[in-house]
N, C-alpha and C positions, 0 to 999 in steps of 0.2 A: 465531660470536660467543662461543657458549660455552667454546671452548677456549682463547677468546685471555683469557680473565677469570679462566680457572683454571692458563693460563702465568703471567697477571702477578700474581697470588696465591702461586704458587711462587716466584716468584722474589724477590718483596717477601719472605717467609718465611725463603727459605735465605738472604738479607742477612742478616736479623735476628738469627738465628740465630748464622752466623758470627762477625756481630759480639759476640755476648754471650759467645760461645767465647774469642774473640779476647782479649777486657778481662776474663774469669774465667782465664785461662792469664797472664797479664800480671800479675795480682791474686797469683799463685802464684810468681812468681820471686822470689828474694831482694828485689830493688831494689823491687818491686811491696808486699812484706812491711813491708819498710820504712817505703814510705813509710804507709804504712795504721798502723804502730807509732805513726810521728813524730805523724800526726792525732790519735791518742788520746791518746797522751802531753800534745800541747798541749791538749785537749777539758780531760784531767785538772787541768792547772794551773793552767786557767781556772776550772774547779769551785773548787779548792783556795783558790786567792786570791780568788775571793770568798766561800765558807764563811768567809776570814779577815778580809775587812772589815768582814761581817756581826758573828762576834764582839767586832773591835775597836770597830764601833759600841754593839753592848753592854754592853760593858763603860765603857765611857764615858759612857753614858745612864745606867748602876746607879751608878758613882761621883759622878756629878752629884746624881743623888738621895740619896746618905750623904753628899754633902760639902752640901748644904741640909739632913740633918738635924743636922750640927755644927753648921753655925753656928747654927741655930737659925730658917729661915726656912721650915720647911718641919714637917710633922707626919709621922710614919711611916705607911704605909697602914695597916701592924694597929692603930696607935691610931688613924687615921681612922674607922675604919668599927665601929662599936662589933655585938656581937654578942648579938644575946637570947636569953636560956636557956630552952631547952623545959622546964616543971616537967611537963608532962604524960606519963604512962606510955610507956611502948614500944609496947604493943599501937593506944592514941589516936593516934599522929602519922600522920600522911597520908606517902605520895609521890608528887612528879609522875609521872605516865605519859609512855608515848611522845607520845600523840595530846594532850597538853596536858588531862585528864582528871584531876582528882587521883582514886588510888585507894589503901586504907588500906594500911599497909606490913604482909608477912606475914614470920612468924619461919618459919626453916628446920626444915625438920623433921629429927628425930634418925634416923640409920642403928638399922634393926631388927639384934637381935645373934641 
């Protein structure tokens, strides 16, 4: 019983095997070359044309938004959003941390000469 589990273990194996020989030498001929080029080539121009609708949508979304600030139905964001001035020292201001902790912001220290 033993050896019939370790004949069809051989032989399931040198299939597999062969096979992967077989479709890696087939992968090596010109024609095989090819067509593995033609796959990439089309993967690329599919990348490519949508990289380009992405920007053409962009660009079209940013126009829309300067053609509402001509006419005038629209506010620019940096006038939107009004910004308040820290009158407080450099050494007073805080900064966020990683963990959501504010912690005081530290100046660099100078290279010793």
């Amino acid at each position: 019983m033993r050896r019939m589990f370790w004949f069809g273990a051989g032989i399931a194996a040198g299939v597999f095997v062969t096979r992967k020989v077989n479709e890696t030498a087939r992968k090596a001929t010109p024609s095989g070359v090819a067509e593995q080029l033609g796959g990439a080539m089309r993967e690329l121009a599919g990348a490519v044309g949508s990289f380009g609708a992405d920007v053409r949508a962009g660009m079209s979304e940013r126009e829309q938004e300067l053609q509402d600030v001509v006419d005038g139905t629209s506010v620019p964001r940096w006038q939107s959003e009004p910004r308040a001035i820290d009158a407080r020292p450099a050494e007073g201001r805080v900064r966020p941390a990683a963990d959501g902790v504010r912690a005081p912001a530290r100046r660099a220290r100078r290279a010793e000469r």
